[in-house]
C-alpha positions in Angstrom: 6.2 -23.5 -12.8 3.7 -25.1 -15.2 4.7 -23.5 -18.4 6.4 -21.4 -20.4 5.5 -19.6 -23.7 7.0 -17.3 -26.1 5.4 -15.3 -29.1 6.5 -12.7 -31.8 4.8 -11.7 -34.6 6.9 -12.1 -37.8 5.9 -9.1 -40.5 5.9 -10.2 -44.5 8.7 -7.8 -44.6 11.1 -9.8 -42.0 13.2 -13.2 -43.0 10.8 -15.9 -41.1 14.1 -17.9 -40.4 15.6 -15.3 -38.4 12.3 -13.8 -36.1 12.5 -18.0 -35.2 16.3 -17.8 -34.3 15.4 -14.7 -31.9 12.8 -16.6 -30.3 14.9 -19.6 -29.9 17.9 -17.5 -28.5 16.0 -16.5 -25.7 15.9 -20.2 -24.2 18.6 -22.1 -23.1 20.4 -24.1 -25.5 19.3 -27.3 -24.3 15.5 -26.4 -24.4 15.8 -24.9 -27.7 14.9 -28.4 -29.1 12.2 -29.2 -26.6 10.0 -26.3 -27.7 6.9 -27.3 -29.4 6.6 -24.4 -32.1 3.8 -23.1 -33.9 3.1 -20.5 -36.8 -0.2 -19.2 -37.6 -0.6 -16.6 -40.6 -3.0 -13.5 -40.0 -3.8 -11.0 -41.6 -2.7 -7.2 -40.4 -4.4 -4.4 -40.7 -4.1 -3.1 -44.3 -4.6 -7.4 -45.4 -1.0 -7.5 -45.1 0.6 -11.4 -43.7 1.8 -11.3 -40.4 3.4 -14.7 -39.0 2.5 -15.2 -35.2 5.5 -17.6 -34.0 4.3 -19.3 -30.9 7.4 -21.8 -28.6 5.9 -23.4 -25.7 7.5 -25.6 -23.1 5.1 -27.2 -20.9 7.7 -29.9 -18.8 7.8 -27.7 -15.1 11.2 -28.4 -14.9 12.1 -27.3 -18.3 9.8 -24.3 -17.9 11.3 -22.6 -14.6 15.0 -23.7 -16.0 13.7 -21.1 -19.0 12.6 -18.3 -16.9 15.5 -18.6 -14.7 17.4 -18.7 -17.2 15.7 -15.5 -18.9 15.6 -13.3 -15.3 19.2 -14.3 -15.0 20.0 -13.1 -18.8 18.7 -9.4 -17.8 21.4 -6.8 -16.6 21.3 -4.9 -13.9 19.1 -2.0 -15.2 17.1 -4.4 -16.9 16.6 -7.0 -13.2 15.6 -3.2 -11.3 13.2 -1.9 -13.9 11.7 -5.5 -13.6 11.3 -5.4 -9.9 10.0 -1.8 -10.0 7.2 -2.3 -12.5 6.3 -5.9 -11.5 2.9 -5.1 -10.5 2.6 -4.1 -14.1 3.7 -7.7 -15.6 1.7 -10.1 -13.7 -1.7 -11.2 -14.6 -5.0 -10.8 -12.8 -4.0 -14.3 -10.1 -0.1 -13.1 -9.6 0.9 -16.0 -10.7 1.1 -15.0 -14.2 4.4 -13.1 -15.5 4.8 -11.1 -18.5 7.3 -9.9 -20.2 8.7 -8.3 -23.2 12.0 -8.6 -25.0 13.3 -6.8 -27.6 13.2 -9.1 -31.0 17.0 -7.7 -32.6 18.3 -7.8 -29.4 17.3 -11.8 -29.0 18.3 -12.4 -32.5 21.7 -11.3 -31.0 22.1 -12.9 -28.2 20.8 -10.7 -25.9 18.1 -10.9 -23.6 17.3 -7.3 -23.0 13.6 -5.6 -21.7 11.8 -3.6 -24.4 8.3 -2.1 -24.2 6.8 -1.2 -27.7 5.3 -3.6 -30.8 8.5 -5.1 -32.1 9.1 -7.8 -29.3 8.9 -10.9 -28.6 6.6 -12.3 -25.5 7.1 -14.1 -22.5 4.2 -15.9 -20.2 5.1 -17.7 -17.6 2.7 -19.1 -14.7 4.4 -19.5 -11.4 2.7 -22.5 -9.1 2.2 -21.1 -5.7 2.3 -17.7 -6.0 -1.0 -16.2 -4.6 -0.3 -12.9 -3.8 2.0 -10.2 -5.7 4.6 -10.2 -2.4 4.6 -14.4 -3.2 5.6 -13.1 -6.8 8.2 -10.4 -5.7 9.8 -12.3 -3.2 10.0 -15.5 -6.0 11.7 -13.0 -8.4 14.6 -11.4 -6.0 15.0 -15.0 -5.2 16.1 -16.3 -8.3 18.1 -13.0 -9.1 20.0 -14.7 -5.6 20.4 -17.7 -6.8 21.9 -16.3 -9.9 24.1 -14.4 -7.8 22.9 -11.0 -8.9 21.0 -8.6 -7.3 18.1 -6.0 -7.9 
């Protein structure tokens, strides 16, 4: 795992403090400090502020810990629809994982799949995977070392 990164967008009409606490949730507690965070304001469509909230880990170690972490967080409907659609979350070298987690959900507690706007993004580049099988089999085998299953 090389790294680990995390982004949300935080709209003028959301409390800044509590889009960070989401984003923090979503780590383990003991990484929550290692994150190096960064905000950047932009401007939306109609000129309105939008926050983009970006946490990176970049320690390997630290970074599959996170993703581990995250994968093992998901419940079972959650770990299945992951599996199924994982050709659909991996960038174009499969070793790049995407995902998306719902942004209330993470604020909390919960680490819990979402597709739409409102979430809050994972990246995450696997080292070694070169194939989308590599990827698959990489996934299923930290659901088993989690002691779940798919």
């Amino acid at each position: 795992m090389s790294n680990l990164v995390l982004s949300v967008f935080s709209h003028s009409t959301e409390d800044l403090s509590k889009v960070k606490h989401a984003v923090l949730n979503v780590l383990p507690t003991q990484l929550r400090e290692k994150a190096l965070i960064e905000e950047q304001v932009v401007q939306g469509h109609y000129g309105n502020p939008i926050t983009l909230i970006t946490a990176r880990l970049r320690d390997k170690g630290d970074s599959e810990y996170a993703l581990k972490h995250i994968l093992c967080s998901l419940n079972s409907t959650d770990r299945s629809v992951f599996v199924a659609t994982l050709h659909r979350r991996v960038g174009s070298k499969n070793s790049l994982i995407y995902l998306r987690l719902s942004k209330q959900d993470a604020f909390l507690g919960n680490i819990m799949l979402m597709d739409g706007d409102d979430v809050i993004r994972v990246s995450a580049t696997v080292v070694g995977v070169k194939s989308l099988r590599d990827l698959s089999d990489y996934v299923i085998k930290v659901f088993e070392e989690c002691g779940l299953s798919t």
